[in-house]
N, C-alpha and C positions, 0 to 999 in steps of 0.2 A: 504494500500500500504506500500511496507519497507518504512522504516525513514533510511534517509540519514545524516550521520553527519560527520562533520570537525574538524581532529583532527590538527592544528595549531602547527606544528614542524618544527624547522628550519634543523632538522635533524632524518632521521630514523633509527630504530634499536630494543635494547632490549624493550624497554618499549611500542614506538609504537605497537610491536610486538602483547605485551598483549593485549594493548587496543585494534586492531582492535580485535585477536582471541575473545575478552568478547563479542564485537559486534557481532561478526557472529554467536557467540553462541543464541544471543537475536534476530535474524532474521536483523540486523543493516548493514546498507550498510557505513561503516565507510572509509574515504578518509585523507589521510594527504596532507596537505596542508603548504607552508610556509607562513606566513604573508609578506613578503618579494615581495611576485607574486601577491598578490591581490594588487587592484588598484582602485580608486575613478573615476569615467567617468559621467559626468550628463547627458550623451548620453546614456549612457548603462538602456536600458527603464526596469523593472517598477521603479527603486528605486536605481541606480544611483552607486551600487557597486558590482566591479567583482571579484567573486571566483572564482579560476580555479579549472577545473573539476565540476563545476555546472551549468555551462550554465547562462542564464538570472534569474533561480533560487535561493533559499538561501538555508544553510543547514537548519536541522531541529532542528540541535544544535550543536552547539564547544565548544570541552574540548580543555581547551590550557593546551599542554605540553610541549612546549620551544618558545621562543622570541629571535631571531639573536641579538646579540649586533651590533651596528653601530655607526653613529652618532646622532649626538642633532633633528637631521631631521627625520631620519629614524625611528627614534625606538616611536619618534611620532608619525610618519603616522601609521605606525605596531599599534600601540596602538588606533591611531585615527579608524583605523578598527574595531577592537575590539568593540568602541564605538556605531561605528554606525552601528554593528549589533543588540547592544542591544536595539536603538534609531530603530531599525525597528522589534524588537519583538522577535526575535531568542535568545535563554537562552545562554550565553555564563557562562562557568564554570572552572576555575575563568573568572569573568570580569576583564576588565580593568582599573576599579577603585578601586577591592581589590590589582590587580598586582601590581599598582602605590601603594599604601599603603606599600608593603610587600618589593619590589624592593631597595625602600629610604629609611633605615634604620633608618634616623632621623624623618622619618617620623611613623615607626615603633615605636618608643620607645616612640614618642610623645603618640601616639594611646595606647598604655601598660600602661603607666603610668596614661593618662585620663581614662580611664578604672577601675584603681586599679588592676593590675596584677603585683605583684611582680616579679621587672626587675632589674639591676644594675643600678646605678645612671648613666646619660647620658650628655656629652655636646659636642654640636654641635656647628660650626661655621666657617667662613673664616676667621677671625683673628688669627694669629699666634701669638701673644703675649698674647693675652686673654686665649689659649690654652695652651701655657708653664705655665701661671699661676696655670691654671688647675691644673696641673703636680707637679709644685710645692709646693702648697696647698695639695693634695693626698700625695705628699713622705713625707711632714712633718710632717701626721699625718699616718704614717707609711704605707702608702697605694700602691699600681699602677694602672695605666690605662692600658688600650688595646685602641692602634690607630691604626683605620680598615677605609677600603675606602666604603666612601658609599656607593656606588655600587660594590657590591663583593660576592666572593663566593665560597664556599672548600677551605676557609683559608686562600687565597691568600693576603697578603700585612698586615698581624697581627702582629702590632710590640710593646711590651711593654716597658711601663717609668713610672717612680717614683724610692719609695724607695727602693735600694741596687742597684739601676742601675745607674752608672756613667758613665761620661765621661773619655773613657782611658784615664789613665795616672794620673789620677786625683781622686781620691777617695776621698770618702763623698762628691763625686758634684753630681746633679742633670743630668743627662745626655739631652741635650736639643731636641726636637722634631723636626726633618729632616723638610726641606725645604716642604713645602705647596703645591708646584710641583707637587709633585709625586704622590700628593692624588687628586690631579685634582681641588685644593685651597679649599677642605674642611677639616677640622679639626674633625672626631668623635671619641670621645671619650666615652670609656666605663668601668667602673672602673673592676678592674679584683678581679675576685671570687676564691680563689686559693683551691688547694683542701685539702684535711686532711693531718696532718705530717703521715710519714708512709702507706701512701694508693696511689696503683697506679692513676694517673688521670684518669677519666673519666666523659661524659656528657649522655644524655638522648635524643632520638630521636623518640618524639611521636606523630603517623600521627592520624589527625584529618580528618573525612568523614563526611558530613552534620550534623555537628554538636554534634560528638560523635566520644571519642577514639576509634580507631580500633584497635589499634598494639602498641607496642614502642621497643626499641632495648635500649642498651649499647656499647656506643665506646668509644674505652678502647687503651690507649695509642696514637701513631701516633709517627708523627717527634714533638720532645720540647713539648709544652703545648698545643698544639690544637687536638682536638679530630676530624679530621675528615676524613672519609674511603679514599678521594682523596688525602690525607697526609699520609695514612699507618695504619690508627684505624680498628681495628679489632672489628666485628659484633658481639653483643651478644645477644641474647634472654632476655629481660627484662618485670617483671610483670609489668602490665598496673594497677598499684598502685591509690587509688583511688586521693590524695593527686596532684599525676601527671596529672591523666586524667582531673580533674577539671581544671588543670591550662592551661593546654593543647587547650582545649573547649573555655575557656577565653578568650586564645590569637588569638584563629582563630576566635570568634566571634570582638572581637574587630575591628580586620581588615576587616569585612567584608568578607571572604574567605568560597568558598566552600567546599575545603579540605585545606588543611596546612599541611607541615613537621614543629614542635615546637622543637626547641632546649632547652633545659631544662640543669642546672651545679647541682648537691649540694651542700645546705648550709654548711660551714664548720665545722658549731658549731650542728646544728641543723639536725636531721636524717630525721624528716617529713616536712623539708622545702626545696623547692628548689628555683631556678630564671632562667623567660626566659630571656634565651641570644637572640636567634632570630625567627623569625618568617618565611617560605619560601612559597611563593607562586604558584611557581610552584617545587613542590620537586620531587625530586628523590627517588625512594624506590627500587631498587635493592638489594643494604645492607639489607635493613629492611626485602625485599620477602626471603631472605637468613635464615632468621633464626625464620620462621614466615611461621604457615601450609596457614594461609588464603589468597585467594586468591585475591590479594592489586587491579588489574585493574579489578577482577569483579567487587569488591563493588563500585569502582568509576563510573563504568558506570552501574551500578543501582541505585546510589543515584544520577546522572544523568536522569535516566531514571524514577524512582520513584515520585522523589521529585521536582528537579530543573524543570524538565516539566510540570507537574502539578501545581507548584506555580506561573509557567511563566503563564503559562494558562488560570489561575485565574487569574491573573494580569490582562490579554488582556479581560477577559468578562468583569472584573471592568470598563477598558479602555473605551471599547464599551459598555457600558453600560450609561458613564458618558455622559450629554448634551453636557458639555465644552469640547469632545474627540476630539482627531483629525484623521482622516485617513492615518494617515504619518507612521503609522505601520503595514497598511493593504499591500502593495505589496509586505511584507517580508514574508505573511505567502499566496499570493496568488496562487504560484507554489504548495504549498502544500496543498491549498482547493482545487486545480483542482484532485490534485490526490485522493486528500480522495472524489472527488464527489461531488465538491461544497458547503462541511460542512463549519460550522462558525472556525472562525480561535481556537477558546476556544473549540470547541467541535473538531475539527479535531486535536490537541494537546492533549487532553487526553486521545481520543480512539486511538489513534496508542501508546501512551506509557502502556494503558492497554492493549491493543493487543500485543506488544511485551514482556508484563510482563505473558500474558495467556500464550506464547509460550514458554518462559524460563521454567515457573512453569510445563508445560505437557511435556516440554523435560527431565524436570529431576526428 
């Protein structure tokens, strides 16, 4: 039978666009959905959570490609979904535990760092006096920081301090770090990477798919020192270097993540070194399809289809296989033994993603 899936956007457009046309290409009955509409009901019989557009059913998998900001409430229950589709067996790609990873930037750089992935030195926290420390410790020893709000994104609120940046009026002062306010009382700090004298700025944007570079770009200028296309950076075609791609792999395993957009700067001194700046979990690649033959939402929804299904798969015969298993992820894949025929939830999971991989491969 088609496999149905849930693509998870708080909003449609270019991108959704791709991902369904991949699916229809692969025989995929693909549905966008917002996290927003679905809703927790212990009424709602077999298993207690409603997607819209699927009835008493679950998908057969969801790729999330956007998450609505909101509040402290919201964007949990949003997430708590997420949760409790993987808590009932449906492969959700990213989950919502690499998202939280990628989302918190300080929780980001924690994870880079335990890892061993060369990243800029990082400090986090709500104290404002420990942070101007920061700052002043960094410009003494001729340095700057980048304060960015944890939660953020294309640039928004990057503002640097240290050394040569003073307080008007006031030269050789340390210019002090804005009110704690504005950042929502977090303080992150990230020492800044400047780029070579004489060379225009730019940064590396290399997407990571199950575990392996696909693509990278160059962006190249913008507004002041951020390089990023919703600041005015302009796309470049960049070799997927081997030095990059390694680093690339790193970061997206560390976080746990199915695919990644890795933000990568060059070292100043150093030609085959770089640092990740950031991490994204759910990225965007229209920039990158710009300048780039391969087709970016195919190979997401075949290393969807490939990979993440078949290891969920595996998972679930392990599950059912185990004495100490429990049945709490059997009603997630029940709508989908009925339709496969009343196959076991492991074997109706990896014949419908060989089946829609027999139909790709004879279509083309």
């Amino acid at each position: 039978m088609t496999m149905r899936w849930a693509i998870m956007t708080d909003e449609t457009g270019w991108h959704t666009g791709r991902l369904k046309k991949a699916c229809r290409a692969r025989g995929i009955e693909a549905r966008c959905v917002d996290l927003a509409a679905c809703r927790f009901d212990s009424t709602w019989q077999p298993h207690g959570l409603a997607i819209p557009g699927f009835g008493r059913a679950l998908p057969d998998a969801v790729l999330v490609r956007g998450i609505a900001g909101g509040t402290f409430e919201q964007v949990t229950m949003r997430l708590g979904v997420l949760h409790a589709l993987r808590e009932l067996g449906v492969p959700v790609y990213n989950d919502a535990r690499a998202i939280e990873r990628s989302v918190d930037k300080s929780m980001t750089s924690f994870l880079l760092n335990l890892h061993g992935v060369p990243t800029p030195p990082t400090w986090v926290g709500e104290s404002a006096a420990s942070a101007q420390r920061v700052v002043v410790r960094e410009a003494a020893a001729g340095r700057q920081v980048v304060l960015k709000p944890l939660f953020g994104s294309q640039g928004n609120g990057l503002r640097r301090f240290g050394a040569g940046i003073s307080t008007r009026g006031q030269p050789g002062s340390v210019a002090p770090l804005p009110k704690l306010s504005t950042y929502d009382q977090v303080a992150y700090l990230q020492r800044f990477v400047p780029h070579r004298p004489g060379q225009l700025g730019f940064d590396w944007r290399v997407l990571v798919i199950g575990g392996r570079a696909v693509a990278a770009m160059r962006r190249i200028g913008g507004k002041g020192w951020v390089h990023n296309v919703a600041r005015g950076a302009r796309c470049e075609p960049a070799a997927l270097e081997a030095h990059l791609a390694e680093l690339a792999v790193r970061a997206a395993a560390a976080l746990g993540l199915d695919y990644a957009g890795v933000d990568l700067i060059p070292d100043p001194c150093e030609d085959a070194r770089a640092w990740v700046l950031e991490v994204n979990g759910v990225a965007a690649w229209r920039g990158l399809q710009s300048v780039t033959d391969i087709d970016i939402a195919a190979l997401l929804v075949d290393d969807l289809l490939s990979r993440k299904l078949a290891d969920n798969a595996a998972l679930q015969c392990v599950n059912a296989a185990s004495p100490s298993s429990s049945n709490v992820a059997a009603p997630g894949h029940a709508a989908a033994s009925e339709r496969a025929g009343a196959a076991s939830p492991c074997a109706t999971a990896l014949d419908a993603a060989a089946m829609s991989l027999t139909r790709r491969h004879d279509a083309a």
